[in-house]
C-alpha positions as CSV (number, residue, x, y, z in Angstrom):
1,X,28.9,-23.4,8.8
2,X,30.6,-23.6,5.5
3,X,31.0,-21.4,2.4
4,X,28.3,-22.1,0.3
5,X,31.5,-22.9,-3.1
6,X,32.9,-25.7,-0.8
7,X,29.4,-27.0,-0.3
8,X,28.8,-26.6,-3.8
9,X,32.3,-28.7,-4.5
10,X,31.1,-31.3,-1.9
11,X,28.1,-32.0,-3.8
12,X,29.7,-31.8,-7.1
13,X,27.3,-29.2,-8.6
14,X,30.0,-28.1,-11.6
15,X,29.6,-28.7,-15.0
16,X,31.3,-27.3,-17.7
17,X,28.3,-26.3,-18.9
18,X,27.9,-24.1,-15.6
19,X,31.1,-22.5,-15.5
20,X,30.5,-21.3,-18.5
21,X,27.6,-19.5,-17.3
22,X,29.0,-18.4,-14.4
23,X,32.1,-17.0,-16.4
24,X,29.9,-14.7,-18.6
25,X,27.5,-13.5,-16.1
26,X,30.7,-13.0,-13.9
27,X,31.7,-10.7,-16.8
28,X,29.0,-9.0,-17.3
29,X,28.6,-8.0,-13.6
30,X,32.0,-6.9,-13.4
31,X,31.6,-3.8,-16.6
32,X,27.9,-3.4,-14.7
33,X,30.3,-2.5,-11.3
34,X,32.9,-0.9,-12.7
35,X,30.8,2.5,-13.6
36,X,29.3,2.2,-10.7
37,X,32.5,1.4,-8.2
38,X,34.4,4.7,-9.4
39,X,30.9,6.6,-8.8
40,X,30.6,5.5,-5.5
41,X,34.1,5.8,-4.5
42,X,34.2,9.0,-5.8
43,X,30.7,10.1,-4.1
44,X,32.0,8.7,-0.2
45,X,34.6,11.2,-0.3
46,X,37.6,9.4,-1.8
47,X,39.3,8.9,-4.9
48,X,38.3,6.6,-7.7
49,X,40.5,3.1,-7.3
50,X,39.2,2.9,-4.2
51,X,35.5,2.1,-5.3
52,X,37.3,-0.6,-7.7
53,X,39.7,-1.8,-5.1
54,X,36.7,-2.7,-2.8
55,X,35.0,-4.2,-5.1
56,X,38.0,-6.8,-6.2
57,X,39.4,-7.7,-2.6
58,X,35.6,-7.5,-0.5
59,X,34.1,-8.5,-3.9
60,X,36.3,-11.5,-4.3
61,X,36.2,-12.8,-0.7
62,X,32.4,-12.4,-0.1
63,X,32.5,-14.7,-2.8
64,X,34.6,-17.7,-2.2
65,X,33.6,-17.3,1.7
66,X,30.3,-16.6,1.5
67,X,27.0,-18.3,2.4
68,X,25.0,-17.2,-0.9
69,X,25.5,-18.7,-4.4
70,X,25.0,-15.7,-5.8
71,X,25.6,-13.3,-3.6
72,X,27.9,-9.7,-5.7
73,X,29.3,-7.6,-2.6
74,X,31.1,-4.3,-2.9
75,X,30.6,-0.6,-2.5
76,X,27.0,0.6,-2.3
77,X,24.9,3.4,-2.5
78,X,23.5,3.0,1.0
79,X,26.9,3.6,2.4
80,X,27.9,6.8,0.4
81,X,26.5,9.5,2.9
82,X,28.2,7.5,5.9
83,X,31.5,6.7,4.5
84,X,31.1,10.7,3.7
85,X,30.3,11.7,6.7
86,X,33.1,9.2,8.8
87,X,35.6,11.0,6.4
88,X,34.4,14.3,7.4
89,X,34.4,13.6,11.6
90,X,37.4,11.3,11.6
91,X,39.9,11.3,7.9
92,X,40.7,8.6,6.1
93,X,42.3,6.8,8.9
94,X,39.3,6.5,11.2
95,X,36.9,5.1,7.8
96,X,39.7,2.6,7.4
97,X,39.8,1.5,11.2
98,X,36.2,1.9,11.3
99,X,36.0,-0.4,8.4
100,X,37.9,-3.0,9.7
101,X,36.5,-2.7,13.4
102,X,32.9,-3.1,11.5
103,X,34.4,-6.5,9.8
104,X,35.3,-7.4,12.9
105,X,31.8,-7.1,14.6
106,X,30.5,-9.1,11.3
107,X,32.3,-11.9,12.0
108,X,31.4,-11.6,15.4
109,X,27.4,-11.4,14.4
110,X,28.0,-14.7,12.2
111,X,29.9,-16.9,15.5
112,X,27.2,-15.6,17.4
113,X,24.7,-17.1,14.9
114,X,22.6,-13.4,14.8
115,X,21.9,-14.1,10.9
116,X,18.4,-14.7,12.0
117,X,18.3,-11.0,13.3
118,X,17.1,-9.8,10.0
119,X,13.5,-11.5,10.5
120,X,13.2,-8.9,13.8
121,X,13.5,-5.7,11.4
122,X,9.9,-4.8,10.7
123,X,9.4,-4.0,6.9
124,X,8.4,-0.7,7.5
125,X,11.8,0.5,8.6
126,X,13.6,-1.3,6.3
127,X,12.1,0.2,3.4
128,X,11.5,3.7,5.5
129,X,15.9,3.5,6.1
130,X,16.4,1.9,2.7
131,X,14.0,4.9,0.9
132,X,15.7,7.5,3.1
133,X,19.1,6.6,2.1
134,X,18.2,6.8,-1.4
135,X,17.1,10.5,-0.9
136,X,20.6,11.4,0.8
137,X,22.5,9.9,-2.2
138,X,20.7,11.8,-4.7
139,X,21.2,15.4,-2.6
140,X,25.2,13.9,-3.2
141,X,25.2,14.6,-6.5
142,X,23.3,17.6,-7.4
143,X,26.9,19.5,-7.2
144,X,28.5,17.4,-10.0
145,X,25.0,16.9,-11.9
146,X,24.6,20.9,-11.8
147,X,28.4,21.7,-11.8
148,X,28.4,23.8,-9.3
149,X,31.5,25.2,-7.9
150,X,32.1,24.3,-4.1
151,X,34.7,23.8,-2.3
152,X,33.5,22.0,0.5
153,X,29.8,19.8,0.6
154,X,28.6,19.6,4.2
155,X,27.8,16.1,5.0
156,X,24.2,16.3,6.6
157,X,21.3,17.2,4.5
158,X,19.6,20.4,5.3
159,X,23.4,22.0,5.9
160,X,23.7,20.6,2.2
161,X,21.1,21.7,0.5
162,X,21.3,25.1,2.2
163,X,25.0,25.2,0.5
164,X,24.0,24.1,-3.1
165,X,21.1,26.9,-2.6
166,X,24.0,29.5,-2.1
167,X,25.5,28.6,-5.1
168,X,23.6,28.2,-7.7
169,X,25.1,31.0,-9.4
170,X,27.9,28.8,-10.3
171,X,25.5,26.5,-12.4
172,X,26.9,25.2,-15.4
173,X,24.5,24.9,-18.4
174,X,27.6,21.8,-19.7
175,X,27.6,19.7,-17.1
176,X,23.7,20.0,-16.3
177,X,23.1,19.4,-20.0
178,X,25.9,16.2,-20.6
179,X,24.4,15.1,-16.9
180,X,20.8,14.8,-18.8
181,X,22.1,13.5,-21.5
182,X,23.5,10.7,-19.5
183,X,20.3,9.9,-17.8
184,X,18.1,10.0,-21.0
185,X,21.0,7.3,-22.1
186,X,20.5,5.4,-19.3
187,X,16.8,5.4,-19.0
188,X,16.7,4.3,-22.8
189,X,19.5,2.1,-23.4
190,X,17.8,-0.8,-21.8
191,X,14.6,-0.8,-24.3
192,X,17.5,-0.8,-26.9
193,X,20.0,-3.6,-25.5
194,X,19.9,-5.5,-22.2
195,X,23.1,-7.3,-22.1
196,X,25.8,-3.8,-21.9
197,X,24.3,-2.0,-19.0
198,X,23.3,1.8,-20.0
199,X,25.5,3.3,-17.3
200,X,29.0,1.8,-19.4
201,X,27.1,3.0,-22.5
202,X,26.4,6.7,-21.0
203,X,29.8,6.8,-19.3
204,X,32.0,6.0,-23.0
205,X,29.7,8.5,-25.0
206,X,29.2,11.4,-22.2
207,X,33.3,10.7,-22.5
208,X,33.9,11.0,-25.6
209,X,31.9,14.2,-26.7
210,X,33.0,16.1,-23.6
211,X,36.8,15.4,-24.6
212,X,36.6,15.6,-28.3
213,X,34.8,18.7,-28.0
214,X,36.7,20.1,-24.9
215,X,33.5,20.9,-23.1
216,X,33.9,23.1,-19.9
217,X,32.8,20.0,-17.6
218,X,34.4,18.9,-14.4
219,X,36.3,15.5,-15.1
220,X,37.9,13.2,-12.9
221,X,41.6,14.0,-14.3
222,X,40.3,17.7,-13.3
223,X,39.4,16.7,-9.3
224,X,42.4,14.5,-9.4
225,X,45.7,14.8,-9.9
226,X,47.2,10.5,-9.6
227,X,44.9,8.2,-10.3
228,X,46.2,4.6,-9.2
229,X,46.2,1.5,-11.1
230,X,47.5,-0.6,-8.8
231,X,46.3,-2.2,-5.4
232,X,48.5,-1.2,-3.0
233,X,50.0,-3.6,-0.5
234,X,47.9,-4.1,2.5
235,X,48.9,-2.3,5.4
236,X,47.6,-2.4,9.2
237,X,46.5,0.8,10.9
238,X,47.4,1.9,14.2
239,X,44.9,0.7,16.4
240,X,44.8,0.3,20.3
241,X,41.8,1.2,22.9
242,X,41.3,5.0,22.7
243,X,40.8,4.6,19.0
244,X,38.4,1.6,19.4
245,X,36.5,3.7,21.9
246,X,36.5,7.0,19.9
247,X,35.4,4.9,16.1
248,X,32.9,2.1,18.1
249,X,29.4,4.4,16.6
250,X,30.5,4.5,13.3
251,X,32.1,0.7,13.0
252,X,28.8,-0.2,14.2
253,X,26.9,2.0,11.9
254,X,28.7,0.2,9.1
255,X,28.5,-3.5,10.4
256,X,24.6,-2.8,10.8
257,X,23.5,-1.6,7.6
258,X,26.3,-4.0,6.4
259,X,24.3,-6.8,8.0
260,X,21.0,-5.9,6.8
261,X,21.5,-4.8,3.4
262,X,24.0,-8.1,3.0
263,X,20.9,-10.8,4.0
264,X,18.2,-8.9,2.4
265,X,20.1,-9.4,-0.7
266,X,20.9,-13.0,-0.1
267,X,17.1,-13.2,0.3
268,X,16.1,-11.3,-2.5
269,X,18.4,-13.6,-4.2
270,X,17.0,-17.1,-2.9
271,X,13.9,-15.8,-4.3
272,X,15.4,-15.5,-8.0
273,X,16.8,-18.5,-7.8
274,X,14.7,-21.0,-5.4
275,X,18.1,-21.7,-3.1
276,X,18.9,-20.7,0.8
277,X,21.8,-19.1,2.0
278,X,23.4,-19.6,4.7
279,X,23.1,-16.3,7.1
280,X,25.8,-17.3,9.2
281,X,28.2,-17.6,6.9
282,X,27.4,-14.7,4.5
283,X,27.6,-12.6,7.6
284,X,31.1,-14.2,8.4
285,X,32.0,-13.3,4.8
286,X,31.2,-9.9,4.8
287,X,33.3,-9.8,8.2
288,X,36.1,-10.7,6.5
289,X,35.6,-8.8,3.1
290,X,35.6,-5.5,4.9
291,X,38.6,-6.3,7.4
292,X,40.7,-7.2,4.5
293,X,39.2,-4.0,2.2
294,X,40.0,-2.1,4.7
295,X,43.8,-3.4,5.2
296,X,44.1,-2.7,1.2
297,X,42.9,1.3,1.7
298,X,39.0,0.0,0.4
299,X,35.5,1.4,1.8
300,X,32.9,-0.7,3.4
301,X,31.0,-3.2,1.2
302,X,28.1,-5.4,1.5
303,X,26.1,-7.2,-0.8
304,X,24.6,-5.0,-3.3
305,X,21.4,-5.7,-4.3
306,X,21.1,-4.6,-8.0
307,X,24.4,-6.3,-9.2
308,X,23.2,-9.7,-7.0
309,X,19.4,-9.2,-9.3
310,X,22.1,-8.8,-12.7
311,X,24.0,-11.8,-12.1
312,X,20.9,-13.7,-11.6
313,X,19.7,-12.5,-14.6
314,X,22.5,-13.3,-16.5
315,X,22.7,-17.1,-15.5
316,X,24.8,-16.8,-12.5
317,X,24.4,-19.8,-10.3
318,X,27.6,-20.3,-8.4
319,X,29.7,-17.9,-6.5
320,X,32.6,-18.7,-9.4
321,X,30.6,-15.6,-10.8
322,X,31.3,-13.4,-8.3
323,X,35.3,-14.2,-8.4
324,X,35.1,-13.8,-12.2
325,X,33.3,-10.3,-11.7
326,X,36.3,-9.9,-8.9
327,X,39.2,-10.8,-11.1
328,X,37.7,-9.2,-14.6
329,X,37.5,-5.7,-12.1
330,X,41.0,-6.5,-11.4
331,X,42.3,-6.9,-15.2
332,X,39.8,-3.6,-16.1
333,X,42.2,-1.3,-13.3
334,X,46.0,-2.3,-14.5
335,X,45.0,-2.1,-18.4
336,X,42.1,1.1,-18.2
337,X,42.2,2.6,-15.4
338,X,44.6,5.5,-16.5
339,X,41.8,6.0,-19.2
340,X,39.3,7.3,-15.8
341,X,40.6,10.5,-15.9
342,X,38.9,11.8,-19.0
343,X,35.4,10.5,-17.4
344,X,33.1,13.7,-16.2
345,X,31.9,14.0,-13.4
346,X,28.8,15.0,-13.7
347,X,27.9,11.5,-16.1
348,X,28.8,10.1,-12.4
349,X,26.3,11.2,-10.4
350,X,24.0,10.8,-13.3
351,X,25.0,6.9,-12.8
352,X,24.1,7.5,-9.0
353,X,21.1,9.7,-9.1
354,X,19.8,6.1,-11.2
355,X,20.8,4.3,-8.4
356,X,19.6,6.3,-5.9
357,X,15.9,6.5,-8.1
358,X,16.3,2.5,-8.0
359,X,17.4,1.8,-4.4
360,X,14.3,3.9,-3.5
361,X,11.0,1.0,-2.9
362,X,9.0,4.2,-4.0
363,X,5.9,1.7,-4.8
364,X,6.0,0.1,-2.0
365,X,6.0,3.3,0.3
366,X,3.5,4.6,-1.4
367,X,1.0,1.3,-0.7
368,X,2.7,1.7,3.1
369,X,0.9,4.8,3.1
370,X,-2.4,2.7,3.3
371,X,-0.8,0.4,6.2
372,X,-2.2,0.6,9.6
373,X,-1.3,4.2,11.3
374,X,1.3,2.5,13.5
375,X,3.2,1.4,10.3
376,X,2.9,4.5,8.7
377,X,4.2,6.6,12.0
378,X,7.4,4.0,11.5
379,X,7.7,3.9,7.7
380,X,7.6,8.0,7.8
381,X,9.5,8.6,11.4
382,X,12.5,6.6,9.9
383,X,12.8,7.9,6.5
384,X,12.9,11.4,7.5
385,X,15.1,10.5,10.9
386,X,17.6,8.5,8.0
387,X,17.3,11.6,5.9
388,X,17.6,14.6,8.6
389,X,19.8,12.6,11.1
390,X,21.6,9.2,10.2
391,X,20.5,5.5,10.0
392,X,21.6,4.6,13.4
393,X,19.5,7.1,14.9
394,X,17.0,6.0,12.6
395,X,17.0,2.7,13.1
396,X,17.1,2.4,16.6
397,X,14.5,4.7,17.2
398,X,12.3,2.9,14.7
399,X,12.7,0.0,16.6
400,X,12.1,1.1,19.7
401,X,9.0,2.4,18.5
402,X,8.2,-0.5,16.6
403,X,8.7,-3.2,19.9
404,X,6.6,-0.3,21.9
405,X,3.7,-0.7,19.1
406,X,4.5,-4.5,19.0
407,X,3.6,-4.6,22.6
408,X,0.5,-2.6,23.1
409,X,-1.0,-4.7,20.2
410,X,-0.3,-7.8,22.2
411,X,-1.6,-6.2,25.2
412,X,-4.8,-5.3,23.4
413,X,-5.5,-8.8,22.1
414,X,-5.2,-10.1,25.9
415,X,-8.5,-10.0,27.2
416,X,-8.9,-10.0,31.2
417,X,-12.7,-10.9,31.3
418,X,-15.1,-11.1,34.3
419,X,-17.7,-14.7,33.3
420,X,-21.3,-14.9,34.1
421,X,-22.7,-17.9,35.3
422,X,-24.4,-18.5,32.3
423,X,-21.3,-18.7,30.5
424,X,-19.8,-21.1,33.0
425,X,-22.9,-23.3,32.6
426,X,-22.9,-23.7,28.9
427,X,-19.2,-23.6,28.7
428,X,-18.7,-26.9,31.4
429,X,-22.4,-27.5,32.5
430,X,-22.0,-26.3,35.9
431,X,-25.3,-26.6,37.8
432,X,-26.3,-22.8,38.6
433,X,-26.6,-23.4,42.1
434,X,-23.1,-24.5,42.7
435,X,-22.6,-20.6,42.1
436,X,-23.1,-17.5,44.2
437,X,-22.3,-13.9,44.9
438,X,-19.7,-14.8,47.0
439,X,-17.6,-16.1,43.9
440,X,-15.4,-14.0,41.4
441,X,-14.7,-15.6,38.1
442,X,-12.2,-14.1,35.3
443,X,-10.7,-15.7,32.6
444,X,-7.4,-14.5,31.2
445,X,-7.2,-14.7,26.9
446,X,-3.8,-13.8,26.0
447,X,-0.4,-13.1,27.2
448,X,-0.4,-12.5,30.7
449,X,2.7,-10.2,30.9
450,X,3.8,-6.2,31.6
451,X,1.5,-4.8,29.3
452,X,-2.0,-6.3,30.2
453,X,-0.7,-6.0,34.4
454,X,-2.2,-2.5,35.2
455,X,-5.7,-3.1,33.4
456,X,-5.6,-6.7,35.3
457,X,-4.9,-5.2,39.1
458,X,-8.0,-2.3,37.9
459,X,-10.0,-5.3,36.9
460,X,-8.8,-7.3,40.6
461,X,-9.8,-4.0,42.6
462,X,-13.1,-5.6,42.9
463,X,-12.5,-8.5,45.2
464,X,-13.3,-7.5,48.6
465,X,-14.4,-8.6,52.0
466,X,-18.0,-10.5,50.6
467,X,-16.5,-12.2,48.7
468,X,-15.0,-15.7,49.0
469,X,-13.5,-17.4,46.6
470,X,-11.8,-15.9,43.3
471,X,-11.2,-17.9,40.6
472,X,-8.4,-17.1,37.8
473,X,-9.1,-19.4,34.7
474,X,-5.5,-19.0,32.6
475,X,-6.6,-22.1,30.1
476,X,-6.5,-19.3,26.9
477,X,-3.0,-17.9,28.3
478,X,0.5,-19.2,27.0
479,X,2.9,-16.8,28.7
480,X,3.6,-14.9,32.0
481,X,6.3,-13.0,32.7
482,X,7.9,-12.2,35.8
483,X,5.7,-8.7,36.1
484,X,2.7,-10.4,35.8
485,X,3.6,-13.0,38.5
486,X,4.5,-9.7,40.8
487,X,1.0,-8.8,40.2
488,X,-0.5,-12.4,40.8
489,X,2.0,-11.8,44.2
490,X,-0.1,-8.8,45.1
491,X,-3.7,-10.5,44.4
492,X,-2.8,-13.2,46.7
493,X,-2.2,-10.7,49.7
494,X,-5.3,-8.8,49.0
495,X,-7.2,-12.2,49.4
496,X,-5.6,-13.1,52.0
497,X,-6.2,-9.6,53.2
498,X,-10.0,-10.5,52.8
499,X,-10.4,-13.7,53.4
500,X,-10.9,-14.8,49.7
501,X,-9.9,-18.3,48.9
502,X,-7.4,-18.2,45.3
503,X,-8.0,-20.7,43.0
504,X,-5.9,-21.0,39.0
505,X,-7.5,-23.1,36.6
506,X,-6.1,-24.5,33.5
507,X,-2.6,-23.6,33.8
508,X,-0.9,-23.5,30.5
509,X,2.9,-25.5,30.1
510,X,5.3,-22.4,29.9
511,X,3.1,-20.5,32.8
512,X,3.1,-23.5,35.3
513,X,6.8,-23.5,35.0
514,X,7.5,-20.1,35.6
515,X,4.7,-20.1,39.1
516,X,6.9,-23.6,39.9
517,X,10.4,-22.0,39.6
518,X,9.3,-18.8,41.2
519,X,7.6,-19.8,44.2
520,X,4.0,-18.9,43.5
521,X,2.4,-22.4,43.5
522,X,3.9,-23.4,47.0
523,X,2.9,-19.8,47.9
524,X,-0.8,-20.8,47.4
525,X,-0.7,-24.2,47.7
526,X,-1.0,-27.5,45.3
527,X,-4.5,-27.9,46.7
528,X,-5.7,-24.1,44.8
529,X,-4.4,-25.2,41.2
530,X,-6.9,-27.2,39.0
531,X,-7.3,-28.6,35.7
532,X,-11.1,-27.2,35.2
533,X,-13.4,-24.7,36.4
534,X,-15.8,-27.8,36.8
535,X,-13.3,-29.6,38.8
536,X,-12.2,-26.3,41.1
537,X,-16.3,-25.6,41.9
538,X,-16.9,-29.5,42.8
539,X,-13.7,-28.8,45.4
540,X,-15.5,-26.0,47.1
């Protein structure tokens, strides 16, 4: 595993000409984030520099480390409710510990080589989690967007909505009117010019006629008092076993959606561009960006999406991009950042209630809809579970559904099957008379495992006492698991039971060596396994 820039070095990739590009799409990114950092730093529960100071340090080390060329991490909007809601159960403290102890199980994913793992999340929960979580980040900002005055936001969603409900007596017709203003900004600006990204446009105009008119709108300067614009030195929290023990859920909240949202990006992004990444290291990378983010004070980050599409878009084709976004972000902070206070609040959620709207695959749930019922029970059982509950919870019970669907439609495609003679005749032209009543023939289509094991031992109640010799033909199976030997066990001993002679036919490669290694051959002897039906009938 290497970093996808030393690769790129190796092979001598850089041009001038390339750099270039990189440079301005680097640029570009980096006024497209820095709206978007302060909104989502502000919207996870802490104060502004923090957004920007995750997205210089995790921004810049995804980056050089990481296995995408194009590849933009920082703060998301998938992360917002959790980063909220860690905050709420644990301070500061534990979402900087968490953060780091998340890293930490990142780089552990990448040793382990579990990049793959994202190819074993079935699409309906992906875009059931990734839809939910864009419903939860909108309910975030209906306080700022309708200005409503209260002091504490619960963090789970129906507690939430119940509280905004309460007050909506404190709505303010300013901020709801410069928050729609904002959108209608956004939503236009693009038809207009699609190099300055609308939320920078809607952020310096909603800023401007809120503070030259002295509107009665909640600002940042108004929710904060000291605004850094520095990074501050990185320091190492106090961290032993207890603390490991009390923060392991949420670390591995974070290094999971982390994970996933990270290499669907990457993918997303080998798609625009025709390249691979390298999962491994991209999940290494985001290990690391998050350790050191969270030494510096930052939030979790991962690879977002939308900025990845953007620097794509604008010509991006190195990860020198994604340092330049990182270093412009840094140059933005010492020389503007004091300017942050006058920003209003409510022109920030407008930013995220776009990002929300656009995190949402709203098309593609909808065509989900028309999926096959077991789809649709995940799709819907994890978007409301993400909404109502959390993503772990969501997650894991979609996929425990999900394997649990997998399975019976494995098991119904396995086909235990009780042949005529005609159909042994035209299948090996097997003279009729060779056969009798005294023979049982079933053929096994399919996996032979756990799932198909009760409706085979119903099927074998029918050998009894008249009966002689029971062939299992297992040509059309590929697999056997240890369950389905334990009922191959019990056959045995109820024809032994009765007299009835056992014969397999047609043994497949990975279900001979499983009946070697276990026994079950020697158990029935060398002389009862043949290659054909023809060649097991002739032996009789």
């Amino acid at each position: 595993m290497k970093p996808k820039l030393l690769k790129i070095f190796e092979r001598r990739e850089f041009t001038k000409e390339n750099i270039l590009k990189d440079i301005v799409a680097g640029i570009i990114v980096a006024i497209i984030a820095l709206p978007l950092s302060v909104a989502l730093g502000i919207s996870s529960g802490v104060s502004p520099e923090k957004g920007l100071i995750t997205a210089i340090i995790a921004g810049f080390i995804i980056s050089f480390l990481g296995g995408s060329r194009v590849q933009i991490g920082g703060p998301t909007g998938a992360f917002v409710v959790i980063v909220y809601g860690i905050i709420e159960n644990y301070g500061i403290e534990g979402l900087i510990i968490s953060t780091i102890m998340a890293g930490v199980i990142l780089v552990i994913f990448g040793v382990l080589k579990l990049g793959s793992i994202i190819k074993f999340v079935p699409y309906p929960i992906t875009v059931g989690f990734t839809s939910g979580i864009a419903i939860t980040l909108l309910s975030t900002q209906i306080k700022d967007f309708l200005g409503l005055n209260i002091t504490k936001v619960p963090a789970e969603f129906i507690p939430k909505w119940t509280e905004y409900i309460k007050h909506m007596d404190t709505f303010s017709l300013a901020s709801f009117l410069v928050g729609i203003g904002s959108l209608i900004i956004m939503i236009i600006w693009p038809k207009i010019n699609k190099t300055i990204p609308g939320s920078l446009v809607a952020l310096i105009i909603a800023t401007l006629v809120v503070n030259i008119f002295n509107l009665p709108v909640d600002t940042i300067g108004s929710r904060y008092n000291e605004i850094s614009a520095s990074i501050p030195m990185p320091s190492i929290p106090n961290i032993n076993l207890s603390t490991i023990k009390h923060l392991i859920n949420p670390a591995m909240t974070i290094a999971i959606l982390a994970a996933i949202e990270s290499l669907l990006s990457a993918v997303v992004a080998d798609g625009m561009i025709g390249g691979k990444h390298d999962s491994n290291m991209e999940l290494i990378a985001q290990g690391i960006g998050n350790i050191a983010s969270g030494l510096f004070g930052g939030i979790p980050a991962t690879g977002a999406i939308a900025r990845t599409a953007a620097n794509v878009k604008n010509g991006g084709r190195s990860p020198i991009s994604g340092i330049v976004h990182a270093i412009t972000l840094f140059l933005i902070m010492i020389l503007f950042m004091p300017l942050a206070k006058l920003i209003p609040m409510t022109t920030l959620a407008a930013i995220l209630i776009i990002v929300s709207y656009n995190m949402g695959e709203w098309k593609t749930f909808y065509s989900l809809l028309k999926a096959p019922k077991s789809d649709v029970i995940i799709l819907l059982l994890t978007f409301f579970l993400t909404v109502i509950f959390d993503l772990v919870v969501a997650i894991e019970i979609g996929m425990i559904l999900a394997m649990f669907l997998f399975m019976k439609r494995v098991a119904d495609t396995t086909k235990i099957k009780n042949m005529s003679i005609n159909e042994y005749n035209n299948d090996e032209n097997i003279r009729e008379e060779v056969l009798g009543e005294n023979i049982l023939l079933y053929e096994i289509s399919g996996p032979f495992f756990f799932g198909v094991v009760n409706r085979f031992m119903e099927v074998m109640k029918e050998i009894s006492s008249h009966h002689e010799i029971l062939i299992i033909d297992m040509r059309n199976s590929n697999a056997i698991d240890s369950t389905a030997l334990d009922a191959l066990e019990k056959v045995n001993r109820t024809c032994k039971k009765n007299n009835v002679k056992l014969l397999l036919v047609g043994i497949q490669e990975q279900p001979k060596k499983v009946l070697k290694s276990m026994g079950f051959i020697d158990l029935i002897g060398k002389n009862a396994v043949f290659s054909s039906k023809k060649e097991a009938l002739a032996s009789l």
